[in-house]
C-alpha positions as CSV (number, residue, x, y, z in Angstrom):
1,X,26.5,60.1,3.9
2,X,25.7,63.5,4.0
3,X,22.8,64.8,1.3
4,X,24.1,67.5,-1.2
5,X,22.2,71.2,-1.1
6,X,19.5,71.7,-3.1
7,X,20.0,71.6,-6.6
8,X,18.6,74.2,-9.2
9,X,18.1,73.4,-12.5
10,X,21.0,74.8,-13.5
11,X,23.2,72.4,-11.6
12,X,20.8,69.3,-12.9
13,X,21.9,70.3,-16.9
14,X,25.2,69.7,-15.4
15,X,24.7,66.4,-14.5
16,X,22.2,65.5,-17.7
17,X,22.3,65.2,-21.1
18,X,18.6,66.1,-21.6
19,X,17.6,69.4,-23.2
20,X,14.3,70.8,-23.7
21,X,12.1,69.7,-24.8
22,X,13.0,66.5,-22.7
23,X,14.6,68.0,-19.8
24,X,12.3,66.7,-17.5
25,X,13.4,66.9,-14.3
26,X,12.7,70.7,-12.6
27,X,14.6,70.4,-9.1
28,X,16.7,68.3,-6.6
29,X,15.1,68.7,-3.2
30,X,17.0,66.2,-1.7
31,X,20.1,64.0,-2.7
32,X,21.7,61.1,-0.3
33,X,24.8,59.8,-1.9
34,X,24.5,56.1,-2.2
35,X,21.1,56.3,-0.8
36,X,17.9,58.4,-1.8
37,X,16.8,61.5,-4.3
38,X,13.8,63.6,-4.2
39,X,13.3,65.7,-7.0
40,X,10.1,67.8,-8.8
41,X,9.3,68.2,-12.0
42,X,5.9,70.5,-12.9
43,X,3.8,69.8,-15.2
44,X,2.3,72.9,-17.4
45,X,-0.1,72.8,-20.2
46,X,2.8,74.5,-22.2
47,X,4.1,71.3,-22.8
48,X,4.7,70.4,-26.3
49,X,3.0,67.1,-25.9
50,X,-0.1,69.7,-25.3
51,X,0.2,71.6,-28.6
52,X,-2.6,69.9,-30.9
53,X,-5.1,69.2,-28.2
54,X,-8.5,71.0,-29.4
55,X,-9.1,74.6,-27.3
56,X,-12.1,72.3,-25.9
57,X,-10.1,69.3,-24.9
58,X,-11.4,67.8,-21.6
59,X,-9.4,67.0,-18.6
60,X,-8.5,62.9,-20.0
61,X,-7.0,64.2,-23.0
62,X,-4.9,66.2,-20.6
63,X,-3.4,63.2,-18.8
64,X,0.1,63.8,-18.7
65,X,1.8,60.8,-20.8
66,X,2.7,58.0,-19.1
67,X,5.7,57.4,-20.9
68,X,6.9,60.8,-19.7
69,X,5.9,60.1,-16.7
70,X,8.0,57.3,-16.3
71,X,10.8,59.8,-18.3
72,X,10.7,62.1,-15.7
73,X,11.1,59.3,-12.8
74,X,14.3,58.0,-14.5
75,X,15.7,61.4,-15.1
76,X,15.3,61.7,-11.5
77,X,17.2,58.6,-11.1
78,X,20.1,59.5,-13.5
79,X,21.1,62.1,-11.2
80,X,21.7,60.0,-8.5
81,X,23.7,57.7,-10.2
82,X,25.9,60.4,-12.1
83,X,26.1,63.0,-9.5
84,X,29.6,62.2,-8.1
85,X,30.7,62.0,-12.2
86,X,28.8,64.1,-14.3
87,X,28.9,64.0,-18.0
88,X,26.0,66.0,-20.1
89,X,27.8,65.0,-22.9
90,X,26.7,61.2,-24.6
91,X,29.6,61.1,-27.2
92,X,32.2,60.9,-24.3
93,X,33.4,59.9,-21.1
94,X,30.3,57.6,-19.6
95,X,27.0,57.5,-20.8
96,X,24.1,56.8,-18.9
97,X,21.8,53.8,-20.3
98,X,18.5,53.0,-19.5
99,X,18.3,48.9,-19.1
100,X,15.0,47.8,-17.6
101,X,12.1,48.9,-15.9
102,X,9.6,46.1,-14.0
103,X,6.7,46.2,-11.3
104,X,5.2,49.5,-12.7
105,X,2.0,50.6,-11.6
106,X,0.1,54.0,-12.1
107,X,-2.1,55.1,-9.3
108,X,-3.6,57.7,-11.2
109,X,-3.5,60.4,-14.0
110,X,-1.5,63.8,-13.7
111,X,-2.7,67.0,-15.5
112,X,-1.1,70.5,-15.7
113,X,-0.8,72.0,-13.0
114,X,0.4,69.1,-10.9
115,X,4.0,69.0,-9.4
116,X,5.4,65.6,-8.9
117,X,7.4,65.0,-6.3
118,X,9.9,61.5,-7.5
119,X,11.3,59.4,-4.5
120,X,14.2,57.5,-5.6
121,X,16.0,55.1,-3.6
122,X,19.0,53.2,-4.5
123,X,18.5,49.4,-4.0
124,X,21.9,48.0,-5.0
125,X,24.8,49.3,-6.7
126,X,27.2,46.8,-8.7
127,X,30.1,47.9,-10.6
128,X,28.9,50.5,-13.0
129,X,24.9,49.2,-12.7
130,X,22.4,50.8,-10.5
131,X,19.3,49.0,-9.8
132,X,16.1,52.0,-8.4
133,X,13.0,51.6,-6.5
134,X,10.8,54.4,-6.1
135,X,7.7,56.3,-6.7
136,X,6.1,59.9,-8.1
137,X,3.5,61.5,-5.8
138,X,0.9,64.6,-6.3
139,X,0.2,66.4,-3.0
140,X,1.1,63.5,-1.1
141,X,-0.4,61.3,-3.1
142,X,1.2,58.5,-5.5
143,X,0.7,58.4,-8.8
144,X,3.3,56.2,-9.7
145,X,5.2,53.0,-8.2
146,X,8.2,52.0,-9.8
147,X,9.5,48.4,-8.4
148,X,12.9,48.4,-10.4
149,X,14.7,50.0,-12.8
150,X,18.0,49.1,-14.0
151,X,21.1,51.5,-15.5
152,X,24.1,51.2,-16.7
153,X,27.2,53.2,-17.5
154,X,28.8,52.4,-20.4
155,X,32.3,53.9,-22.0
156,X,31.0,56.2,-25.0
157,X,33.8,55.0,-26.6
158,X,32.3,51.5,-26.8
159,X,28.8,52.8,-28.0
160,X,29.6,55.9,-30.7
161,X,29.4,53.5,-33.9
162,X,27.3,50.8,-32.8
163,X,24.3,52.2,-34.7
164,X,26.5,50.9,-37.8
165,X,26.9,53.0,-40.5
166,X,24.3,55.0,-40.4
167,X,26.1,57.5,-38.1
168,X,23.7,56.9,-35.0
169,X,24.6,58.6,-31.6
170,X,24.4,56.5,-28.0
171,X,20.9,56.0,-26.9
172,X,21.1,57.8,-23.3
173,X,18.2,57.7,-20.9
């Protein structure tokens, strides 16, 4: 298949539900339907994940979280599987849910300033479940190797309620 133009921000909230401050993913570089996404995100020491470090904080307290790290990757990942049907919205039509993650391993740390570059490549598609392979580089170099992850699309439908009573929304990725 052809790969879709670049893709702004703007064109990325279309796709995801994520907001700031967990909008995580900055720009599409590239996007293979069916096949491969490249997409940045920069990291800044605006963050809010920054806010209560000490004016003297060193460099490791800086480490950009590796759970957002990973965040980031899957965000990444989300836009290749809901491109072609995009649906910002997690109390209808389908919702994007994060399943599993396996054979993660982080080169090194990232600090503001960095730009990470995510590679994602589709390794099989069944139904409504995408399986991803991947990794996150710095200036050519990897920072993170992701060995699978695993989403699903779910009816909304099926999901608003399930929390129970307590009036939980869908868990999205």
């Amino acid at each position: 298949m052809s790969a879709v133009p670049q893709m702004s921000i703007s064109g990325i909230k279309q796709v995801l539900p994520h907001r700031y401050p967990m909008l995580l993913v900055d720009r599409v570089d590239e996007l293979v339907p069916g096949e491969r996404l490249t997409a940045r995100k920069a990291v800044t020491a605006n963050e809010p994940w920054y806010q209560d470090l000490p004016a003297d904080a060193t460099d490791e307290q800086h480490h950009y979280p590796s759970a957002l790290l990973i965040e980031s990757w899957c965000q990444a990942a989300g836009v290749l599987a809901a491109w072609k049907n995009p649906n910002p919205d997690v109390l209808a039509g389908q919702v994007m849910l994060f399943g599993s993650i396996s054979e993660v391993v982080f080169r090194r740390p990232v600090l503001p300033g960095d730009v990470l570059e995510h590679r994602v490549r589709l390794f099989r598609e069944l139904s409504d479940t995408v399986i991803f392979e991947g990794e996150a580089l710095v200036d050519g170099e990897t920072v993170l190797e992701v060995g699978r992850v695993v989403m699903a699309m779910r009816p909304a439908s099926e999901l608003v309620g399930a929390a129970g009573d307590a009036g939980g929304s869908p868990c999205a990725t």
